[in-house]
C-alpha positions as CSV (number, residue, x, y, z in Angstrom):
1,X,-78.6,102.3,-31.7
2,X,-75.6,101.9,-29.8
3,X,-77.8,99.5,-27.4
4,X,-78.1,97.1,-30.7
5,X,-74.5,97.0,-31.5
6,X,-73.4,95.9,-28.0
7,X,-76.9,92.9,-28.3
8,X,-75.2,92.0,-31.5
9,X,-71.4,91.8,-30.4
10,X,-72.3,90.2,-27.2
11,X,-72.8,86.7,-28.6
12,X,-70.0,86.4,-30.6
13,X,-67.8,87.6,-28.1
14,X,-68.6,84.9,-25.8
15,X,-68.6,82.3,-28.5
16,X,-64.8,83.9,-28.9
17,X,-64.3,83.4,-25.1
18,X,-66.0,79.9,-25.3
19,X,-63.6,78.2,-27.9
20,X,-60.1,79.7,-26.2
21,X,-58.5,76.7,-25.3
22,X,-58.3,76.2,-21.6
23,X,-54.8,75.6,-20.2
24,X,-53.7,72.1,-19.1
25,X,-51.1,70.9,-17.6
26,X,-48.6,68.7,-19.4
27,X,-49.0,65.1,-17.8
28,X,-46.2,64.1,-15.9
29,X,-45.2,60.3,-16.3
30,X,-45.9,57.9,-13.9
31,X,-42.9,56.6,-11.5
32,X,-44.6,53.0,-11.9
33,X,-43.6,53.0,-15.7
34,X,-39.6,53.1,-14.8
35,X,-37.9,50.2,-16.3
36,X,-37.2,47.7,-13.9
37,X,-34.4,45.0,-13.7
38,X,-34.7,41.6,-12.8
39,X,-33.9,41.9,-9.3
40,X,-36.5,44.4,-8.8
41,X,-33.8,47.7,-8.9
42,X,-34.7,50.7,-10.8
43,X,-32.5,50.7,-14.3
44,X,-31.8,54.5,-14.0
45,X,-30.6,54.4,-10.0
46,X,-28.4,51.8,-11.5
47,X,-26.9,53.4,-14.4
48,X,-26.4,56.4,-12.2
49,X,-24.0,54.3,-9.7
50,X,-22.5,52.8,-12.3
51,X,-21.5,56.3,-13.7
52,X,-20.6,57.7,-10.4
53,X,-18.3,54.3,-9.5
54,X,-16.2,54.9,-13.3
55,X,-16.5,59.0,-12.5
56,X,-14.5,58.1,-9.1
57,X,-12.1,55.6,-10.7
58,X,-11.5,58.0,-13.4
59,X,-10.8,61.0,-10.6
60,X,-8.0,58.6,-9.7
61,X,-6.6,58.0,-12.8
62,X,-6.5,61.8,-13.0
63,X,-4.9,62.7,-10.0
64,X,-2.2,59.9,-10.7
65,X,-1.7,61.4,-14.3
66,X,-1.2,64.9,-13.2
67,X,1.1,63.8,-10.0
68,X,3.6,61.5,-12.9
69,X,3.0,64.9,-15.4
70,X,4.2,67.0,-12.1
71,X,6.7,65.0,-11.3
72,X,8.1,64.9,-15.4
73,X,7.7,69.1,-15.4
74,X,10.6,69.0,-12.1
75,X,12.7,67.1,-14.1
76,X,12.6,68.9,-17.3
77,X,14.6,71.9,-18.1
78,X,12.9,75.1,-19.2
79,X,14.0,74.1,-22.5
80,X,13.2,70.9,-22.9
81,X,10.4,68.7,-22.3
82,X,9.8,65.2,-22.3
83,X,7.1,63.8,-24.7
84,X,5.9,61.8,-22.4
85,X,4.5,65.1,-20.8
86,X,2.7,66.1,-23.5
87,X,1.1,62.5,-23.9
88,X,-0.3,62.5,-20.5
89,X,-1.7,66.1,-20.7
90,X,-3.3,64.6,-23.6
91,X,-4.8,61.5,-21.8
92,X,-5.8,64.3,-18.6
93,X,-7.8,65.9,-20.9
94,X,-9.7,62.8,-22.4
95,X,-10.3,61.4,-18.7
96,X,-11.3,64.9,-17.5
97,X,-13.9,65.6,-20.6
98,X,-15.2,61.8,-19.8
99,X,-15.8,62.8,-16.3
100,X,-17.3,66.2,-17.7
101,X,-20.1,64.2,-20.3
102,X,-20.9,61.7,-17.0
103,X,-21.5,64.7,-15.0
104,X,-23.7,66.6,-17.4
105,X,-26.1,63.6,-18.3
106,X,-26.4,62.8,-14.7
């Protein structure tokens, strides 16, 4: 009795273990599909330098910003500062959270 339960489970378990989908593996692109400029350059590697050449300008304009806001802080008083101060601190943080979104898409 117990002989003719395992006979009549046995088929449908391997019809269960039959339609278990087998595990694939997610198709990776092809580097040949990259767009291509005219010249022949890859449009990525050349959005990437173009984001690292504003990054490094931008770096510039930062460290010239924070040397004037520097510069502005010696002059005040501790009771009085210049509004030009608080405009560049305002433009450092704009060019640093630029530099921040470049970084984070790169």
């Amino acid at each position: 009795m117990l002989r003719r339960r395992v006979l009549a489970w046995l088929p449908m378990a391997a019809f269960g273990v039959a339609q278990q989908p087998t595990a694939t593996r997610p198709e990776l692109p092809d580097k040949e599909e990259e767009n291509r400029l005219p010249n022949g350059k890859s449009q990525r590697d050349e959005i990437l330098k173009s984001e690292y050449d504003k990054s490094l300008k931008d770096a510039a304009e930062l460290q010239r910003l924070s040397n004037e806001l520097r510069l502005d802080l010696e002059k005040a008083t501790a009771f009085v500062m210049p509004v030009e101060a608080i405009k560049k601190t305002e433009e450092i943080e704009k060019i640093a959270k630029r530099i921040r979104g470049r970084l984070k898409r790169s």
